[in-house]
C-alpha positions, 0 to 999 in steps of 0.5 A: 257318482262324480266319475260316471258324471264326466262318463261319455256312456256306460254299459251294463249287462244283467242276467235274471235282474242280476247286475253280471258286467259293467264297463265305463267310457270316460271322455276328454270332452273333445276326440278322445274316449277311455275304457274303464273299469270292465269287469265282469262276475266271476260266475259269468266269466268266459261266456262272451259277457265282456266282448258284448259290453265293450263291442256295445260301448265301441258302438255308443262311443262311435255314435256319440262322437268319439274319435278314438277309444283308448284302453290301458290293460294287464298284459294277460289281457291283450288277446281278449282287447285285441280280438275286441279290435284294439291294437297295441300302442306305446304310451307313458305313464306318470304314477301320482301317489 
């Protein structure tokens, strides 16, 4: 897949071989790393699977030389991020179609 190709890492979590979670980290081939695309089966929600995928890709895009991870998400998800140990930041947004 192209997007997964321009992917600085990937995580997944699995339950009985079961694919549960999947976050992305896209990257701007210098500083800057993006977290994309967690989500997490409905089954499986509200049971520390999300906080374990993005903790595990904070880790992976440390260790591979990211200097920063940026996240764009929903309102009713800024406690799950901040307790993730993102803050807050003010950023604009263009939409292009």
């Amino acid at each position: 897949m192209r997007v997964l190709a321009r992917s600085l890492c990937w995580v997944t979590a699995h339950r009985e071989g079961r694919l549960i979670g999947f976050v992305n980290v896209a990257w701007d081939g210098g500083l800057h790393a993006f977290l994309l695309d967690t989500a997490v089966h409905p089954d499986c929600a509200r049971q520390g699977v999300g906080t374990a995928l993005v903790e595990h890709a904070v880790r992976e895009s440390a260790r591979l030389g990211a200097g920063w991870l940026h996240v764009d998400h929903e309102p009713h998800l800024e406690g799950f991020y901040s307790r993730c140990g993102f803050s807050g930041t003010r950023a604009g947004l263009l939409r292009l179609r």
